[in-house]
N, C-alpha and C positions, 0 to 999 in steps of 0.2 A: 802455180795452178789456181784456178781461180772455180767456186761454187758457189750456186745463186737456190737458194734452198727459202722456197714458198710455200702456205699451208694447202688447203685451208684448216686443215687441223693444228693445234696449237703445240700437244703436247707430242707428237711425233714429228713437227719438225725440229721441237728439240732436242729427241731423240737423236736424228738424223747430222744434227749438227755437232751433237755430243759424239758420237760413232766415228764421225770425218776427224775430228779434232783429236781424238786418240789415235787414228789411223797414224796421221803426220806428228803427231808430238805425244809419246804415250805417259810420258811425266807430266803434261803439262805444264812444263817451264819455262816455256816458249810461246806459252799462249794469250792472244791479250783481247777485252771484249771491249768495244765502241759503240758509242751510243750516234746512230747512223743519221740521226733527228737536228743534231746539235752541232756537230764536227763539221768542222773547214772542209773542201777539197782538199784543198792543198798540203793540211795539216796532213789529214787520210793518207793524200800519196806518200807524202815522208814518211811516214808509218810503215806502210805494205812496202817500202822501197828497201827498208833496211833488213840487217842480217841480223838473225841473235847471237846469243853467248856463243863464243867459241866457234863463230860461219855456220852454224848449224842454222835448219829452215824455220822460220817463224811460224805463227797460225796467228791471224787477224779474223776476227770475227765480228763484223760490223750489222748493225742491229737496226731496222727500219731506215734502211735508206736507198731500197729501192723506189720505194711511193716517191720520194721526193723527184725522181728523173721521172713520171710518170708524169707531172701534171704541171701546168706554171703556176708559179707563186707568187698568188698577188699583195701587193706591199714589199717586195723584194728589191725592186729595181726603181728608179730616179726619183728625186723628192716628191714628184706629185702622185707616187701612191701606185705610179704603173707596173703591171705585173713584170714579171723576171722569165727569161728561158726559164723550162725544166731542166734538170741539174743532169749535164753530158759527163756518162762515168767514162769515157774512151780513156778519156787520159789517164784514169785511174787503172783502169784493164791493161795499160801498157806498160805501166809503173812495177805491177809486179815481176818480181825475178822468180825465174823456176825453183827456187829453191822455197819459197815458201808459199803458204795455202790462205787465200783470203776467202771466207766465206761470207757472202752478203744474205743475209735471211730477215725477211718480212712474212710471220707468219699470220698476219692477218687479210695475204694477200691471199687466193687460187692461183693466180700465173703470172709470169714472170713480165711485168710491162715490155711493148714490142720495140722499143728504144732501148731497155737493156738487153735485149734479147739480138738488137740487129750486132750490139758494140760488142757484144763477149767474142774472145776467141775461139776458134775452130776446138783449139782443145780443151774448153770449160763444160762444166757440168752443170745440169738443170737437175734439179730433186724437186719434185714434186709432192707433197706429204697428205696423201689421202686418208681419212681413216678408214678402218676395216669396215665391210658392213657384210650383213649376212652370215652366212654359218662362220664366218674368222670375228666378226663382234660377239658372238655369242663366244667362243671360246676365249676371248680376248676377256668379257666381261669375268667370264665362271675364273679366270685364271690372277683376274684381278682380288675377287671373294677370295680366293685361295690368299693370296698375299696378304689379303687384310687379317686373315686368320678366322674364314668363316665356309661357309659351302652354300653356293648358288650353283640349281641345278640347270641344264640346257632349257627346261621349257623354262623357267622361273626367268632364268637369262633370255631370253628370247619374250617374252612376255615384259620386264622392262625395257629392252630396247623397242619394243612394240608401242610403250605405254610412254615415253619418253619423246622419241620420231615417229609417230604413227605411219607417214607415209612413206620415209626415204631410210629406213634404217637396214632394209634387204638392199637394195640398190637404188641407184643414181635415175632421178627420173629421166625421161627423153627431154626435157628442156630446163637446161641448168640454171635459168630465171628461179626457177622455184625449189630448185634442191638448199635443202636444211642439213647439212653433213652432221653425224651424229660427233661432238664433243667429247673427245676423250675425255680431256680435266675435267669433265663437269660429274661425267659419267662414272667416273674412279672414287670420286665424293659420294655420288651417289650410292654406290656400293658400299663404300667404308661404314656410310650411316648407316645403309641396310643391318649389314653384319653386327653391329655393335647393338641395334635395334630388335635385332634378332634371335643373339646370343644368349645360350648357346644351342638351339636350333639353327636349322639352314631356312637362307630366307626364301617363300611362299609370294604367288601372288598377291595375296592376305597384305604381307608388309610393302610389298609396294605399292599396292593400292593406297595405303593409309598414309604412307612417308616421304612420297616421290609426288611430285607435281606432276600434272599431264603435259604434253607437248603444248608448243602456241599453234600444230596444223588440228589440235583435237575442235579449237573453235571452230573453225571453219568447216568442218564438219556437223556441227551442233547446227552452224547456219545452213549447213546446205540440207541436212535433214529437213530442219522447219519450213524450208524451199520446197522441197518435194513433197511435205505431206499436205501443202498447200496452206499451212501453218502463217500467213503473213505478219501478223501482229507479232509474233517469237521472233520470226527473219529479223525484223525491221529491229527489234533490239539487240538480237546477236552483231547484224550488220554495222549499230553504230558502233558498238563497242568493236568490231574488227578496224574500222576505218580510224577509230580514236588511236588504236595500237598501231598505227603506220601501217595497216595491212596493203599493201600494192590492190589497188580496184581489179587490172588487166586479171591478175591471178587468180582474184575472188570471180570473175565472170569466166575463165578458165577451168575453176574446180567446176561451177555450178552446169558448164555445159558438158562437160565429161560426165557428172552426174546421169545426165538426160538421157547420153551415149551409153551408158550403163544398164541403164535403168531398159532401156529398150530392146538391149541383149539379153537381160534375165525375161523379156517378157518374150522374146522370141523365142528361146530357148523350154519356152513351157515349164507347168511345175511341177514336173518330175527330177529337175537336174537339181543339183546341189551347188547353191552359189560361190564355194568357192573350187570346185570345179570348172564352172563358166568362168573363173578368174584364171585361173592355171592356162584353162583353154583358148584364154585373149593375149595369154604373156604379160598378164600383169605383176608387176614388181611384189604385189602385196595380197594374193590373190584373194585370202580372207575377206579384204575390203567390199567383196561384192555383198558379204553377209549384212552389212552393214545397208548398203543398197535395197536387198531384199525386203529389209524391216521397216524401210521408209514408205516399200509401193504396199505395203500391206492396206487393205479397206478401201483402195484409190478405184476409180471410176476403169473399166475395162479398157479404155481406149487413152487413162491419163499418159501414158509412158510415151504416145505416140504424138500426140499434141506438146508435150514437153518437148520433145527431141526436134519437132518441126518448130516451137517458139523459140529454141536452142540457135536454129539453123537462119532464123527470121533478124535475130539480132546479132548473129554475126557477119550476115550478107550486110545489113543498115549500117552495120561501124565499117566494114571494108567500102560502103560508096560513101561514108562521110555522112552519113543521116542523123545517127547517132556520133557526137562529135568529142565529148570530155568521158572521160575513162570510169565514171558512176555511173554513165546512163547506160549502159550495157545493163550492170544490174537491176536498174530500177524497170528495166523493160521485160528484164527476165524475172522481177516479183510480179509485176504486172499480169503477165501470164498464168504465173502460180494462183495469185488470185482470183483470175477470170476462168480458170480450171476449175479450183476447188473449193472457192469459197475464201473469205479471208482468213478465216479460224482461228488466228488470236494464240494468244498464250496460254 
């Protein structure tokens, strides 16, 4: 039998690997782990080819070596340095005997490359290792506080995972370009400190706030606020510092125009409603987030929301006919407007 067990979570797929591995060998004395980076093929098939102690079924668990069939590897092949095929596992899928379990796992991958995925057999397994989000991360966290030997209540849980993933910790956005899946290991540390920082009270927003780092989507928030409140001078420095951290441009002109689309809704909606109401009632992942929204159109000119949403729509027509051509100038078209709104206003 053969299982191909991908993250993107880290610490559940090796959960998931741990689980499979007792399933087929519950001693573990038949089980053996490879470093999937560094091993021969050839070596591998001999490996998975054999029986253990006494014909009894093996467990091979090979470790990072799906990426390598994923992509070619240059420096691999003839002395001038030219790249190599990516590494065809067929043969190795064929090698195994039913009687033992080879599990291939690269948890730093989401999904399974479509060249292992075309070579596996009918009867192999795909594990995919999501983390929980939403009301199962909350109970996931509070049950972690438990283990550490401390009490984290549901809002307090719900409130670091807030304060951690600001945007993708209730669910999966609609374009997986920009999901941030919330990290277990990271998450479990983060608790232990809470607890021990806390003890022997249960931890409060209070200690998260002090002892938890903000997410890296809270920046981009920082910059789209000073976007909208026509703040350029603050953008212009959140923005270098987003770009210095790798931030993808496409994404940052992304958030900034869903902003606009926001921001347009809470003004439609008049100020009677309750902004995250107007969030619930759009099917937003995060519905709170409109609060946020709200605080930014505060003092803004009667008509800014509307001019926003139309400069939003102005630069996204210019980069689909090719006007706007490198992936900054989206944004710089979209401060541009901010400024010719509201003034530049600085820091």
């Amino acid at each position: 039998m053969i299982a191909l067990v991908v993250g993107p979570d880290a610490a559940t797929a090796r959960e998931r690997v741990a689980a499979l591995a007792r399933r087929h060998d519950p001693a573990g004395s038949n089980t053996s782990h490879v470093d999937g980076r560094t091993v021969a093929l050839p070596s591998l098939i001999s490996q998975v080819g054999s029986v253990g102690f006494f014909a009894e079924g093996r467990v091979v668990v090979v470790h990072d070596l799906m990426a390598r069939a994923s992509r070619v590897r240059a420096g691999a092949g003839d002395d001038d340095g030219a790249a190599a095929p990516a590494l065809d596992l067929a043969p190795l899928f064929v090698a195994v005997p039913p009687a033992n379990l080879v599990i291939l796992v690269d948890q730093d991958l989401a999904g399974v490359p479509a060249a292992v995925r075309r070579a596996l057999p009918a009867d192999g397994e795909i594990v995919v290792c999501e983390p929980p989000r939403g009301a199962q991360l909350v109970a996931w966290l509070q049950r972690a506080a438990r283990e550490a030997g401390g009490d984290l209540s549901a809002p307090a849980a719900r409130h670091l995972a807030g304060w951690v993933y600001p945007q993708t910790w209730s669910a999966r956005p609609n374009n997986p370009r920009y999901d941030r899946p919330p990290d277990l290991d990271r998450l479990r540390n983060e608790v232990e400190k809470l607890v021990a920082y806390a003890h022997p009270d249960g931890v409060t927003p209070r200690h998260i706030e002090a002892m938890v780092a903000r997410g890296d989507e809270d920046q981009i928030f920082r910059f789209g606020d000073a976007v909208a409140r026509g703040q350029v001078g603050a953008a212009v420095v959140e923005l270098a510092r987003l770009l210095d951290a790798g931030e993808e441009p496409f994404r940052i002109t992304a958030q900034l125009s869903q902003q606009a689309e926001l921001a347009a809704v809470l003004a439609a909606a008049g100020p009677g409603r309750e902004p995250a109401a107007v969030g619930k009632d759009l099917g937003l992942p995060n519905p709170s987030r409109m609060a946020g929204v709200a605080a930014a159109r505060r003092g803004r000119p009667a008509d800014a929301d509307l001019r926003a949403l139309a400069g939003a729509l102005e630069v996204d027509r210019a980069t689909k006919r090719g006007e706007l051509r490198r992936p900054e100038d989206g944004i710089y078209a979209l401060l541009a407007h901010a400024g010719g709104g509201h003034g530049t206003g600085g820091a």
